[in-house]
DRENPA-3360 file (N, C-alpha, C; in nm, 2 decimals, always signed):
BEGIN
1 = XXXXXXXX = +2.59/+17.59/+6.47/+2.55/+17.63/+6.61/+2.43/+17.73/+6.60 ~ +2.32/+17.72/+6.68/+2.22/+17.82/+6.71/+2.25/+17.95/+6.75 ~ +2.17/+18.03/+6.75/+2.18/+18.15/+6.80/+2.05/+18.18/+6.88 ~ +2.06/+18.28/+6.94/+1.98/+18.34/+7.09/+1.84/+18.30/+7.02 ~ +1.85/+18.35/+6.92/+1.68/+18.35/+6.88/+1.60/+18.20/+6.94 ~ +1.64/+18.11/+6.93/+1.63/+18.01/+6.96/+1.59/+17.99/+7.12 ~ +1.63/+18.05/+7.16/+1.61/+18.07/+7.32/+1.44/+18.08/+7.33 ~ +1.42/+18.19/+7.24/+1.23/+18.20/+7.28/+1.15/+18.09/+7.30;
9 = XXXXXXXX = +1.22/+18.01/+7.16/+1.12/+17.82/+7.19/+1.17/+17.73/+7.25 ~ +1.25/+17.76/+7.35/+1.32/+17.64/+7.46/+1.23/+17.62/+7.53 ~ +1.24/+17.48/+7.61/+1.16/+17.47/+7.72/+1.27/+17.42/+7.84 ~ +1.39/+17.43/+7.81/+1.49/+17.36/+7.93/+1.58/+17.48/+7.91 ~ +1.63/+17.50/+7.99/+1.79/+17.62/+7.98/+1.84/+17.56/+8.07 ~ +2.01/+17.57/+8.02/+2.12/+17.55/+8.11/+2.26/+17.66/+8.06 ~ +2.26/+17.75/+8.10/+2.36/+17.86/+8.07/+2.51/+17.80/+8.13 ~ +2.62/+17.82/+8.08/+2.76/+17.80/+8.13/+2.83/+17.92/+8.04;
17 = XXXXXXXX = +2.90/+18.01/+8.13/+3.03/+18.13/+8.10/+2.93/+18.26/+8.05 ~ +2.80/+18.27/+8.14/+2.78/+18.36/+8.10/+2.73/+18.47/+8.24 ~ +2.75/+18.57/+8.25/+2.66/+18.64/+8.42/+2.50/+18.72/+8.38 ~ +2.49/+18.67/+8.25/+2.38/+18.73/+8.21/+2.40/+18.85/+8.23 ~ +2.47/+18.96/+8.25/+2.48/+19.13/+8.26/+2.38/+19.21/+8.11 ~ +2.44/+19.15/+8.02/+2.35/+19.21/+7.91/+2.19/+19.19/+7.91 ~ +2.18/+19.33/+7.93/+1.99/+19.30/+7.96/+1.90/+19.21/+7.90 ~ +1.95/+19.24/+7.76/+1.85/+19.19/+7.66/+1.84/+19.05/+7.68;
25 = XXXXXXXX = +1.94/+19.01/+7.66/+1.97/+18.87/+7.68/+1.89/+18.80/+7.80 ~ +1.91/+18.89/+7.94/+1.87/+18.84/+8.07/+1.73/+18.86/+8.05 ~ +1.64/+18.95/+7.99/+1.52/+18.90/+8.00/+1.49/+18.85/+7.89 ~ +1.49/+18.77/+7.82/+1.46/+18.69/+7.72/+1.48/+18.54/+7.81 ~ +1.60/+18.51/+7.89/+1.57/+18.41/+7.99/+1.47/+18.44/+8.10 ~ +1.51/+18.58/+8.16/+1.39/+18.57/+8.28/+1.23/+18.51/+8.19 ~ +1.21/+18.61/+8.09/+1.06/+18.54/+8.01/+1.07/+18.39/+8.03 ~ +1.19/+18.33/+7.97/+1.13/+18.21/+7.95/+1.09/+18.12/+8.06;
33 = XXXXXXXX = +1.22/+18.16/+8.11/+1.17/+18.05/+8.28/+1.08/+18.13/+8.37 ~ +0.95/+18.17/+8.37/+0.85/+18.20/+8.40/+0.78/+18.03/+8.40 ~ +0.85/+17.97/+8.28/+0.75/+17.86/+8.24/+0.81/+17.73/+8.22 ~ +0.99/+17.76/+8.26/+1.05/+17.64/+8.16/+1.11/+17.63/+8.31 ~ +1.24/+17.52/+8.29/+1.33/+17.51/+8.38/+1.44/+17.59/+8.37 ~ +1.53/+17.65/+8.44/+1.67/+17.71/+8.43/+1.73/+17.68/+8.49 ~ +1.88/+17.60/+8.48/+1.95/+17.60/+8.52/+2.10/+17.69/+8.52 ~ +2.10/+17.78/+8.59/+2.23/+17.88/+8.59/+2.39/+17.82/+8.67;
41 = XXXXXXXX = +2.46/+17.81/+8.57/+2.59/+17.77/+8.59/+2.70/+17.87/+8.60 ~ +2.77/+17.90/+8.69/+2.84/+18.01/+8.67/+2.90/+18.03/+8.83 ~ +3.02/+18.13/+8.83/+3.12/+18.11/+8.93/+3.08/+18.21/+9.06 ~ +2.94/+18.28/+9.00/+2.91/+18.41/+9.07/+2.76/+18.39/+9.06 ~ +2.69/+18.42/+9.19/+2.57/+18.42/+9.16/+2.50/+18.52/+9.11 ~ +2.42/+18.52/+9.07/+2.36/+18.66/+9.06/+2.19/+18.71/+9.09 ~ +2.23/+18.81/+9.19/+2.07/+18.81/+9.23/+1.98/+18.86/+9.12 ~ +1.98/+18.88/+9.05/+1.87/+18.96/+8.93/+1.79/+18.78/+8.88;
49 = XXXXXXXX = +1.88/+18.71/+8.90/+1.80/+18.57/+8.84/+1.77/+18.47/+8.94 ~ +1.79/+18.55/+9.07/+1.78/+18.43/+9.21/+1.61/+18.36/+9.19 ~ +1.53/+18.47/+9.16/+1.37/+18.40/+9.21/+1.32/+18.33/+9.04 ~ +1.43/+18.33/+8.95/+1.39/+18.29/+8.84/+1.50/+18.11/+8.78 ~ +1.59/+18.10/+8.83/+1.67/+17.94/+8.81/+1.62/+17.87/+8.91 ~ +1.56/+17.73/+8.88/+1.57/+17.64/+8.97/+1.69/+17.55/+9.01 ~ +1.79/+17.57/+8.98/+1.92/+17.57/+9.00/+2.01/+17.62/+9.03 ~ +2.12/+17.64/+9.10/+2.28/+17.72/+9.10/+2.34/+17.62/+9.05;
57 = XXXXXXXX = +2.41/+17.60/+8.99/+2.58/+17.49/+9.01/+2.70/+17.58/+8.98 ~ +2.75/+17.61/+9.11/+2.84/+17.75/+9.14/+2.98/+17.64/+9.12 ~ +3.08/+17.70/+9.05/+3.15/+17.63/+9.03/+3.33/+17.71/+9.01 ~ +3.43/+17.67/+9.00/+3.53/+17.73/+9.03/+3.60/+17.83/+8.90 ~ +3.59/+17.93/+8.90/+3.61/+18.01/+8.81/+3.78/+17.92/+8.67 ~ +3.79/+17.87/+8.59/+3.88/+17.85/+8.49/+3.82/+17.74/+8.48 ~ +3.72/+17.63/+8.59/+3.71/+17.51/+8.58/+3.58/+17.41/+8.46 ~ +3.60/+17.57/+8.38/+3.47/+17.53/+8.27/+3.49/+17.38/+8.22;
65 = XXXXXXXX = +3.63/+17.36/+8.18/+3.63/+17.21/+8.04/+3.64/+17.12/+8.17 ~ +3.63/+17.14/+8.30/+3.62/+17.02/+8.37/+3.44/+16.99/+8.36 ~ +3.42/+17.13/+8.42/+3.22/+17.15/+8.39/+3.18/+17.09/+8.29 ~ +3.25/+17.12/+8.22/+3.15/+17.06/+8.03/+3.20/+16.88/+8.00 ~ +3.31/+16.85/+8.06/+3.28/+16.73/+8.07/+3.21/+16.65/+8.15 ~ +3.17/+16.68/+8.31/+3.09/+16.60/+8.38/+2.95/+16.65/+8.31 ~ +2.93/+16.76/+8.23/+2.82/+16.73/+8.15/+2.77/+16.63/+8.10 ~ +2.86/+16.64/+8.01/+2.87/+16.56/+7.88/+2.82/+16.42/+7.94;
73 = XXXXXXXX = +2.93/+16.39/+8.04/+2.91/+16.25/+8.06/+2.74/+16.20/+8.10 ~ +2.66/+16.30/+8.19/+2.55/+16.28/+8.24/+2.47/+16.31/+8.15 ~ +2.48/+16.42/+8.08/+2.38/+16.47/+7.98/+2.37/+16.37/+7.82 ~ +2.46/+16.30/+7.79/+2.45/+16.20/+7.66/+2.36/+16.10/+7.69 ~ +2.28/+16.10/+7.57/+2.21/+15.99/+7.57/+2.25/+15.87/+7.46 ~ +2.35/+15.93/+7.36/+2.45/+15.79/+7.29/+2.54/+15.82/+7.24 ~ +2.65/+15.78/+7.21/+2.81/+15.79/+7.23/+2.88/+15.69/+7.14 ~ +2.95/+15.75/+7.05/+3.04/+15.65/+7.01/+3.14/+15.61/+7.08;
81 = XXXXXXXX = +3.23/+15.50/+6.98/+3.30/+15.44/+7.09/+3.41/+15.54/+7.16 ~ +3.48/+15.64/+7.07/+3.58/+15.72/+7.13/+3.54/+15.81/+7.19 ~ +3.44/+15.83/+7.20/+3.39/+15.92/+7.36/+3.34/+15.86/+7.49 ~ +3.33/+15.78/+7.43/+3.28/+15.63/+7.52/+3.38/+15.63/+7.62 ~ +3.48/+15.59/+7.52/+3.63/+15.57/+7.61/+3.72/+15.68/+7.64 ~ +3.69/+15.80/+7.59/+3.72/+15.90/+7.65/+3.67/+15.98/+7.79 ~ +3.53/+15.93/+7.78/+3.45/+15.97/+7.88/+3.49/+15.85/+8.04 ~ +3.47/+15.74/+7.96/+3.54/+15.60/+8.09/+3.67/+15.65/+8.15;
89 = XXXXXXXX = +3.76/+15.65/+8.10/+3.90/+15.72/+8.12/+3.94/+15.83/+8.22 ~ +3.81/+15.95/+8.24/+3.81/+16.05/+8.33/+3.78/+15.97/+8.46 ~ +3.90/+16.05/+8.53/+3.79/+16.08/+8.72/+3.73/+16.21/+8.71 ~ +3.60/+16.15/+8.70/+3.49/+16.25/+8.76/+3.47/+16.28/+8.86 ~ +3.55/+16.24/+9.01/+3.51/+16.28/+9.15/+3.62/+16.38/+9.13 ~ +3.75/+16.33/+9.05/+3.85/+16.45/+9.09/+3.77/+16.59/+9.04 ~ +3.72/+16.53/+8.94/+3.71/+16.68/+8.81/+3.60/+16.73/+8.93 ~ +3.56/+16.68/+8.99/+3.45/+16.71/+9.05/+3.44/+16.81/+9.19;
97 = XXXXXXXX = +3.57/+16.73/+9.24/+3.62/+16.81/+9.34/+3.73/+16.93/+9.31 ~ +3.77/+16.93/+9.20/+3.86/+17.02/+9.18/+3.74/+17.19/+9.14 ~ +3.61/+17.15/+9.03/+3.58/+17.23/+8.99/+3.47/+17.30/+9.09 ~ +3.43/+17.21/+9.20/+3.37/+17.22/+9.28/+3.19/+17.25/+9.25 ~ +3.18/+17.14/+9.12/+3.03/+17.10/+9.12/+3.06/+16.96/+9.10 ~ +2.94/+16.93/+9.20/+2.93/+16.77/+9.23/+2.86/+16.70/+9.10 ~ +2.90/+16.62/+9.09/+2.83/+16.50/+8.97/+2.67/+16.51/+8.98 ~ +2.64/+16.47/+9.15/+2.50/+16.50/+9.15/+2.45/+16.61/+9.12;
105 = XXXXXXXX = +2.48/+16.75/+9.11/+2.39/+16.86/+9.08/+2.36/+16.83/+8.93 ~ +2.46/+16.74/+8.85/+2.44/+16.76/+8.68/+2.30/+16.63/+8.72 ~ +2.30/+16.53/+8.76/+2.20/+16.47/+8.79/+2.11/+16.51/+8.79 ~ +2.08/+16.58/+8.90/+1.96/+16.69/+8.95/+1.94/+16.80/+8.81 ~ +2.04/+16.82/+8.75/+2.00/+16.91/+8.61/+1.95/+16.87/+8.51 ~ +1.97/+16.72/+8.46/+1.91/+16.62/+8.39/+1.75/+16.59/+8.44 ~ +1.75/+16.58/+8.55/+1.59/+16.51/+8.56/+1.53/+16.67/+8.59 ~ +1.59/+16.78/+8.58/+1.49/+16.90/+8.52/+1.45/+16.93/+8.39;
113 = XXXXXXXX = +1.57/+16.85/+8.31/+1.55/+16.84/+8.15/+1.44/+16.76/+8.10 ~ +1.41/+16.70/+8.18/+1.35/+16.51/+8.16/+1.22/+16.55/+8.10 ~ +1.15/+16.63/+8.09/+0.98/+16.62/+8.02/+1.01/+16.72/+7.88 ~ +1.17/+16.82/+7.86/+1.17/+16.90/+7.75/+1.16/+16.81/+7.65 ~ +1.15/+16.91/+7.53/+1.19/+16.85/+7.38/+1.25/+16.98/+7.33 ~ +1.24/+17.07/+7.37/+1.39/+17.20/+7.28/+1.47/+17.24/+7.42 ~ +1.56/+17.18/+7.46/+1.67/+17.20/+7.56/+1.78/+17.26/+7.48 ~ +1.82/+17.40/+7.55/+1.91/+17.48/+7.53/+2.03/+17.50/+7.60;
121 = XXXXXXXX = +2.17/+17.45/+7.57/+2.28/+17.49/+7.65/+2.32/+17.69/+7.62 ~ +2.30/+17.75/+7.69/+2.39/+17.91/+7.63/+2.51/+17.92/+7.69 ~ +2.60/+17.91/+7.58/+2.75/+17.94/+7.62/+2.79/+18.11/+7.59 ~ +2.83/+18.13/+7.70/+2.86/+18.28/+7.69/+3.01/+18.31/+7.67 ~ +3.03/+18.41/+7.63/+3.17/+18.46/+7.60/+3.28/+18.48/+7.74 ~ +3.28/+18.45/+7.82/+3.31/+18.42/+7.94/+3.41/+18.30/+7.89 ~ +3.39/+18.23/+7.78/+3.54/+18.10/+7.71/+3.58/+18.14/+7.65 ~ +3.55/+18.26/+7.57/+3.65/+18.27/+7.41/+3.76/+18.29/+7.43;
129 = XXXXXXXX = +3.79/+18.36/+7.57/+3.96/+18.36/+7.61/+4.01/+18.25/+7.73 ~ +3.92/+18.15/+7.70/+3.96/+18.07/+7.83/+4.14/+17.98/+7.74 ~ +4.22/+17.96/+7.87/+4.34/+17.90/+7.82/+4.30/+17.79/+7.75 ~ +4.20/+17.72/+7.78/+4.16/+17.56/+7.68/+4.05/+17.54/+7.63 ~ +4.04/+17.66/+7.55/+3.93/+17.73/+7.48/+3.91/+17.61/+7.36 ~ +4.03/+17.56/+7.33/+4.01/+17.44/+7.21/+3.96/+17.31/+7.24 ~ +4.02/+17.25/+7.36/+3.96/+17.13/+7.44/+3.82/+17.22/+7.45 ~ +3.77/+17.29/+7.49/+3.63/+17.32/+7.54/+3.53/+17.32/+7.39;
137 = XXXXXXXX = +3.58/+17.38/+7.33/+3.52/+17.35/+7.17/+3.48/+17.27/+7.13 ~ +3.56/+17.12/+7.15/+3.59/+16.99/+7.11/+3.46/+16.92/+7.18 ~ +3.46/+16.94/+7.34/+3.34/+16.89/+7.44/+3.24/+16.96/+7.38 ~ +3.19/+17.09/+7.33/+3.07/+17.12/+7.28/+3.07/+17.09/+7.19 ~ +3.13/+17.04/+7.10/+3.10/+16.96/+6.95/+3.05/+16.85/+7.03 ~ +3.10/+16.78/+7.11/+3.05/+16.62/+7.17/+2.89/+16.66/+7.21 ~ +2.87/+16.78/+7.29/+2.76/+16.79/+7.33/+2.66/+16.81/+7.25 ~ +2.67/+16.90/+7.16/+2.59/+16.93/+7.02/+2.49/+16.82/+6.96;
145 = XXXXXXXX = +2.63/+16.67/+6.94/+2.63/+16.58/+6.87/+2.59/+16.45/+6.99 ~ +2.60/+16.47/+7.10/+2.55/+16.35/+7.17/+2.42/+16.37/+7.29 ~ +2.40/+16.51/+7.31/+2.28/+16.51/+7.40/+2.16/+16.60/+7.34 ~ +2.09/+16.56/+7.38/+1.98/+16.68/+7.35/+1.97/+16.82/+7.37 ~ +2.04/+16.85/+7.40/+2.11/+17.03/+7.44/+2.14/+17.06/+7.29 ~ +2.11/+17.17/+7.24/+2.07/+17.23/+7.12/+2.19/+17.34/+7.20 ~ +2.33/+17.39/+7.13/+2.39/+17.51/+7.22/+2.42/+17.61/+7.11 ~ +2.39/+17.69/+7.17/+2.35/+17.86/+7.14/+2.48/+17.92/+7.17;
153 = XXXXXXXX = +2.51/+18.00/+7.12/+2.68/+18.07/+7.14/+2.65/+18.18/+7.11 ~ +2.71/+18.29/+7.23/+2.66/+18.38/+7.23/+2.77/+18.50/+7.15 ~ +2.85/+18.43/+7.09/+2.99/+18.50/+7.06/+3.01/+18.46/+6.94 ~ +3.01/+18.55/+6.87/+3.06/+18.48/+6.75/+3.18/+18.42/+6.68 ~ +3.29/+18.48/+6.75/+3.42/+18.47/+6.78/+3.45/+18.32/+6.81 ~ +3.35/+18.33/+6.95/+3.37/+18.18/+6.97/+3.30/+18.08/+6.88 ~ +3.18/+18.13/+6.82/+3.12/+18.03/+6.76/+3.18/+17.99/+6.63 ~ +3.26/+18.04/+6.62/+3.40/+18.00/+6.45/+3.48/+17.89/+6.51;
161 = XXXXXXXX = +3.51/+17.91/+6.65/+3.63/+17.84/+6.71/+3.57/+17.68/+6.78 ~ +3.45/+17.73/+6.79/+3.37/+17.56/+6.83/+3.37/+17.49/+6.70 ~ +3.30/+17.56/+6.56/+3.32/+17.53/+6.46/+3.41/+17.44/+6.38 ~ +3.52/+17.51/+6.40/+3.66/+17.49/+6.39/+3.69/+17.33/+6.46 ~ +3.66/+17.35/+6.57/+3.75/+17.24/+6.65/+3.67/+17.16/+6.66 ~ +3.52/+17.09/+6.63/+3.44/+17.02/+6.75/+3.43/+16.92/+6.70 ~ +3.52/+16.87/+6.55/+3.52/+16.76/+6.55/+3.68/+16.70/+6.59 ~ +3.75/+16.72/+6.62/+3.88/+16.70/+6.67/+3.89/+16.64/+6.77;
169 = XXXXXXXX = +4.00/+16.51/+6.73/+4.01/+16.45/+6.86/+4.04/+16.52/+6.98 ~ +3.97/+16.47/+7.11/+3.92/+16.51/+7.24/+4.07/+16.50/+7.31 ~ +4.15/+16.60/+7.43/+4.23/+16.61/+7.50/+4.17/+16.58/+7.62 ~ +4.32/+16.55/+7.71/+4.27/+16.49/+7.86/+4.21/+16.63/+7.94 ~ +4.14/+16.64/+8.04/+4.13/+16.76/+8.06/+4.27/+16.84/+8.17 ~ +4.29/+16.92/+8.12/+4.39/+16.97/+8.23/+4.38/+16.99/+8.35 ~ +4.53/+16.98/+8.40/+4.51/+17.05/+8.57/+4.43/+17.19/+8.60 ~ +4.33/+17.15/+8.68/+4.28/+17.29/+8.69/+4.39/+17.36/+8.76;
177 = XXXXXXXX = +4.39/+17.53/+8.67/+4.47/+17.63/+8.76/+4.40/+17.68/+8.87 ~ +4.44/+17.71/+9.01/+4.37/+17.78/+9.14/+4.38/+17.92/+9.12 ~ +4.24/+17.94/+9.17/+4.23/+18.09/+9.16/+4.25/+18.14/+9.29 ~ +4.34/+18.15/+9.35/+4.29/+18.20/+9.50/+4.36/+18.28/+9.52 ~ +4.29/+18.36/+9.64/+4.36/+18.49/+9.66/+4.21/+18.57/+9.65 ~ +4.25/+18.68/+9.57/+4.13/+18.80/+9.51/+4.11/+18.75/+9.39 ~ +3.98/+18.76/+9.31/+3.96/+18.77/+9.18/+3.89/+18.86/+9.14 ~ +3.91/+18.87/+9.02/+3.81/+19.00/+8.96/+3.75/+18.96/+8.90;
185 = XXXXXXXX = +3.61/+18.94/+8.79/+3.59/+18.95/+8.67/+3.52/+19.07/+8.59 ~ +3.58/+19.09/+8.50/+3.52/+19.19/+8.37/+3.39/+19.20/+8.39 ~ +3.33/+19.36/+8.37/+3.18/+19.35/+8.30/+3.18/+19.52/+8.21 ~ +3.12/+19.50/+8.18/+3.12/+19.64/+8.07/+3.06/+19.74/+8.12 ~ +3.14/+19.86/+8.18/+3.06/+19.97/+8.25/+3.16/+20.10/+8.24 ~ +3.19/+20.17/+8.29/+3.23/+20.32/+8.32/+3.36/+20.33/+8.33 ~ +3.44/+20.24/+8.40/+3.58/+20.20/+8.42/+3.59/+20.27/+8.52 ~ +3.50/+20.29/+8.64/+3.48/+20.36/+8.75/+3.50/+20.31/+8.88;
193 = XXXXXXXX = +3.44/+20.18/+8.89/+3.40/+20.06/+9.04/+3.51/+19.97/+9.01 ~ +3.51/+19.92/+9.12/+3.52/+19.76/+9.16/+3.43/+19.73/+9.28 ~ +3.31/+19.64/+9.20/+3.23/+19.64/+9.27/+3.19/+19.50/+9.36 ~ +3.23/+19.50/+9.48/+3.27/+19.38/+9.53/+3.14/+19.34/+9.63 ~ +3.15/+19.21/+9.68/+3.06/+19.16/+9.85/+3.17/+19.21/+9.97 ~ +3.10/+19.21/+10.10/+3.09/+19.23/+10.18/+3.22/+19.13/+10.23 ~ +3.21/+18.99/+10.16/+3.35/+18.88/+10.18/+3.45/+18.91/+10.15 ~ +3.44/+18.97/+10.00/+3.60/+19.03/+9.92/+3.69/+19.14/+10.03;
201 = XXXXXXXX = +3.56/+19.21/+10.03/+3.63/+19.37/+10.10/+3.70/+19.31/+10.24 ~ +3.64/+19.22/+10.29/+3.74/+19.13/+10.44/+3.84/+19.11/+10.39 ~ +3.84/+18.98/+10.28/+3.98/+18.93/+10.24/+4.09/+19.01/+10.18 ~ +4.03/+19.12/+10.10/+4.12/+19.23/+10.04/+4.15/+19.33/+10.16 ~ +4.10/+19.33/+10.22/+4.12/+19.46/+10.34/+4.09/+19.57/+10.27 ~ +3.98/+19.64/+10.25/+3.98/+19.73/+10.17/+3.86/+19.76/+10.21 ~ +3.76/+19.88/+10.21/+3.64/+19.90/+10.25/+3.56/+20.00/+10.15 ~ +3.45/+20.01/+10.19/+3.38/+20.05/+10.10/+3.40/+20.23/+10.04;
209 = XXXXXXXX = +3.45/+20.26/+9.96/+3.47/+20.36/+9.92/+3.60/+20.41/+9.90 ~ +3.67/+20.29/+9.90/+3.85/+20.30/+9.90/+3.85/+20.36/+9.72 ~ +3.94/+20.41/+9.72/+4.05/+20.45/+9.63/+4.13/+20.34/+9.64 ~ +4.17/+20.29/+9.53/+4.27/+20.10/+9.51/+4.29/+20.13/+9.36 ~ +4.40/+20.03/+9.36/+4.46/+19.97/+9.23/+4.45/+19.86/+9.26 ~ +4.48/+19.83/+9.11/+4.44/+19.64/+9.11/+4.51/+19.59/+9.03 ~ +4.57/+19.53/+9.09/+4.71/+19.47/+8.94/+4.68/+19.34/+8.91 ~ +4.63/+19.32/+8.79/+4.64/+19.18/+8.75/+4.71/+19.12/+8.63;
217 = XXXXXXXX = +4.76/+18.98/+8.56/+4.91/+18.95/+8.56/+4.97/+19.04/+8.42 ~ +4.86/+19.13/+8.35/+4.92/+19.19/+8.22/+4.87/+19.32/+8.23 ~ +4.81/+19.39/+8.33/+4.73/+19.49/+8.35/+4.69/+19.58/+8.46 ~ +4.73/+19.69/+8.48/+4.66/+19.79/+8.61/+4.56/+19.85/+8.61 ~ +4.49/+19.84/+8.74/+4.34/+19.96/+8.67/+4.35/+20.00/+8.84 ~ +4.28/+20.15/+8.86/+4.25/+20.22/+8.93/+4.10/+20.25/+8.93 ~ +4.09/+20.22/+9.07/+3.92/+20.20/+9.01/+3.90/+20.25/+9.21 ~ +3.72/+20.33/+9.27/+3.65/+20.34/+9.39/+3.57/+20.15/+9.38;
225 = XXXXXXXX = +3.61/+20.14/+9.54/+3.56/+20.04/+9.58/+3.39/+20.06/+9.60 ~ +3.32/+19.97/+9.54/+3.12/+20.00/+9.60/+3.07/+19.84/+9.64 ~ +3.07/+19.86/+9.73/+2.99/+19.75/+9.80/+2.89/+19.74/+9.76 ~ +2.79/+19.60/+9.72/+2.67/+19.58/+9.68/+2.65/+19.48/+9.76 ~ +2.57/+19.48/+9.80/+2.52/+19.39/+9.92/+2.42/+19.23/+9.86 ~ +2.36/+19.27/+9.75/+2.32/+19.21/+9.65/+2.38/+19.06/+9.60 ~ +2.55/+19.12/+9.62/+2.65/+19.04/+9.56/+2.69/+18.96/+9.64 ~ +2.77/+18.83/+9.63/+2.76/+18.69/+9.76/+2.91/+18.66/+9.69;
233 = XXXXXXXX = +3.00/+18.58/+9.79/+3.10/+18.52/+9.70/+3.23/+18.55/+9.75 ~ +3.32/+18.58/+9.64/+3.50/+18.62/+9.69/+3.53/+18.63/+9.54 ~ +3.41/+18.71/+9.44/+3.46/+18.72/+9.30/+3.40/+18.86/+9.29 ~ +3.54/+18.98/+9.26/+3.41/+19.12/+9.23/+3.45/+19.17/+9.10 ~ +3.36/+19.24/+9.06/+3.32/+19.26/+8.95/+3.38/+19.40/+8.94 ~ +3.48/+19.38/+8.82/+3.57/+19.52/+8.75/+3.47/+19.60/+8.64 ~ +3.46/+19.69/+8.69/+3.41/+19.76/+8.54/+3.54/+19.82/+8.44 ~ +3.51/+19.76/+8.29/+3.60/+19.80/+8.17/+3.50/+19.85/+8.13;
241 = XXXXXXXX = +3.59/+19.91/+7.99/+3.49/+20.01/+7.86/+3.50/+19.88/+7.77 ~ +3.60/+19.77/+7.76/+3.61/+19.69/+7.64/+3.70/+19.57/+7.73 ~ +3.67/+19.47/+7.67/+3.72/+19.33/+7.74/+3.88/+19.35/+7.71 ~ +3.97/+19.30/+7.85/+4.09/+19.22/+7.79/+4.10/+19.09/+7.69 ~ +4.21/+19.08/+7.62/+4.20/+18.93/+7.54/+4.24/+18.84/+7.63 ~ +4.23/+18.84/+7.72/+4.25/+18.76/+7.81/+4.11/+18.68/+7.90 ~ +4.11/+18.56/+7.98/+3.97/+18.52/+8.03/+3.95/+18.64/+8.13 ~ +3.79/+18.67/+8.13/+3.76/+18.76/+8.25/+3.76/+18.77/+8.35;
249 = XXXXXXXX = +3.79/+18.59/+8.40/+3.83/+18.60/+8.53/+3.98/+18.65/+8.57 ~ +4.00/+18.73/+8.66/+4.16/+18.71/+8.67/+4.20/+18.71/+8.81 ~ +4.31/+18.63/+8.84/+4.41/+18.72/+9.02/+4.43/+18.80/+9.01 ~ +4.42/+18.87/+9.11/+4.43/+19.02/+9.14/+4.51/+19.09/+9.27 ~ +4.60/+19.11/+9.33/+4.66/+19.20/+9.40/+4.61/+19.34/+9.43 ~ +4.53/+19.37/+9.56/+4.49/+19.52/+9.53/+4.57/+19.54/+9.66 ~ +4.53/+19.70/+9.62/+4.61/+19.82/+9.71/+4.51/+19.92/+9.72 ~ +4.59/+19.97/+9.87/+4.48/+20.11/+9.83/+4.57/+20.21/+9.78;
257 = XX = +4.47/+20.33/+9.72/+4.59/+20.39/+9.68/+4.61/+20.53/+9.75 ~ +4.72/+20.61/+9.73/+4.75/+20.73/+9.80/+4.68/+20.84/+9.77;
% end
C-alpha cells in the first residue's frame, strides 16, 4: 500500500474514514485540488474543505464496508470471476439505502476520475477500529487490485491489517448497525469540548455552554458544550488526548451536569 507522499502526484482524490483534522495532511489535499478533482466521503462535513471538494458523499457513520462496496462495484474496471460473483450477489439499492449514499453519486465520482492517470483513494484511521475492519480490508485489497485507485493508508496499524487480509475470501456485507439518537466522534484536542451544530444541541437538549457528561457504551467523559456554527449535521465532535480502541464514531446519552 502507498503512503501520503503519493498524494502530491495525484490528479483524482477520493478520501473515505478520514475528517481531515490533521493539518498537514489537509493541506497537502487542499494544494492539490486547487487543480485535481476531490471527492470527500465522510459522515460529517467539514467546512475547512467546503470551497475545495467537488463532491460530498455524506454517508451513514459504521456504513463504511457498505461504501467500499458500491465502490468497488462502479469503480472496477476488471474483475475476476469471484468478485464478479460476489459483486452480482449484492443489493446495492439496499446497501444503498441503508448507508445513505446513492449508487449515483459513485457514478458522478467516476466520471470526475475519467481524464486522471494517478487516482488516489485515502483511507483514514476512522476503520482501524471499525467492527468489520476485516471485511473492509478484503474490499480494499479488491480495490487496490481491480480499479485504478492507487490507496494510501493513513495508519499504519491499519495498513498491516489490509495487508494481512486483502487477499481473503470476501464476506457478505453486514447488517448495518443504526446510529441514532446522539453521536459523537473523536478528534484530538484538550479533553475540554464537545463541540457540536446548532441540530445536535436541539436533539440533545443541551445549549451552548452547558456543563454535560456523556456516556458512551465503554466510557464517560465530562466535557463544556461549544457551538460552532461552521459545523452542519447530528454528529459532534469529542475532544480526547488519545483515541479509544474502539471506532470513533459512538452513541452517546448526554446529561447536563450538576
Amino acid at each position: 500500500m502507498k503512503r501520503i507522499e503519493e498524494l502530491k502526484n495525484s490528479d483524482f482524490i477520493i478520501s473515505l474514514g478520514t475528517f481531515f483534522e490533521d493539518e498537514s495532511l489537509r493541506n497537502i489535499v487542499l494544494n492539490r485540488a486547487k487543480n485535481v478533482n476531490f471527492v470527500y466521503m465522510s459522515p460529517i462535513d467539514n467546512h475547512l474543505l467546503k470551497d475545495s471538494y467537488n463532491q460530498f458523499i455524506k454517508y451513514e457513520a459504521g456504513s463504511e464496508e457498505a461504501v467500499l462496496a458500491l465502490l468497488l462495484n462502479v469503480f472496477a474496471n476488471h474483475l475476476d470471476d469471484k468478485t464478479k460473483n460476489y459483486l452480482d450477489d449484492l443489493d446495492f439499492g439496499y446497501l444503498a439505502a441503508e448507508s445513505s449514499a446513492g449508487e449515483e453519486e459513485f457514478e458522478e465520482a467516476n466520471d470526475l476520475s475519467f481524464e486522471a492517470s494517478n487516482r488516489v483513494l485515502v483511507v483514514g484511521d476512522d476503520i482501524k477500529n471499525h467492527f468489520r475492519v476485516e471485511n473492509i480490508a478484503r474490499l480494499l485489497g479488491r480495490v487496490q487490485k481491480f480499479t485504478e485507485l492507487s490507496v494510501i493508508v493513513l495508519d499504519e496499524e491499519l495498513e498491516k491489517k489490509i495487508d494481512h487480509f486483502e487477499n481473503e475470501v470476501l464476506e457478505d456485507i453486514d447488517n448495518l448497525k443504526s446510529f441514532n439518537g446522539t453521536v459523537v466522534y473523536e478528534i484530538l484536542a484538550d479533553e475540554k469540548y464537545l463541540i457540536t451544530s446548532q441540530t445536535f444541541l436541539n436533539i440533545a437538549k443541551i445549549k451552548d455552554g452547558d456543563h454535560i457528561e456523556i456516556f458512551t457504551k465503554n466510557q464517560n467523559y465530562k466535557r463544556v458544550v461549544k457551538l460552532d456554527t461552521n459545523l452542519l449535521g447530528t454528529i459532534a465532535l469529542l475532544e480526547v488526548k488519545e483515541f479509544s480502541k474502539d471506532y470513533r464514531y459512538k452513541q452517546a446519552k448526554i446529561e447536563k451536569s450538576e
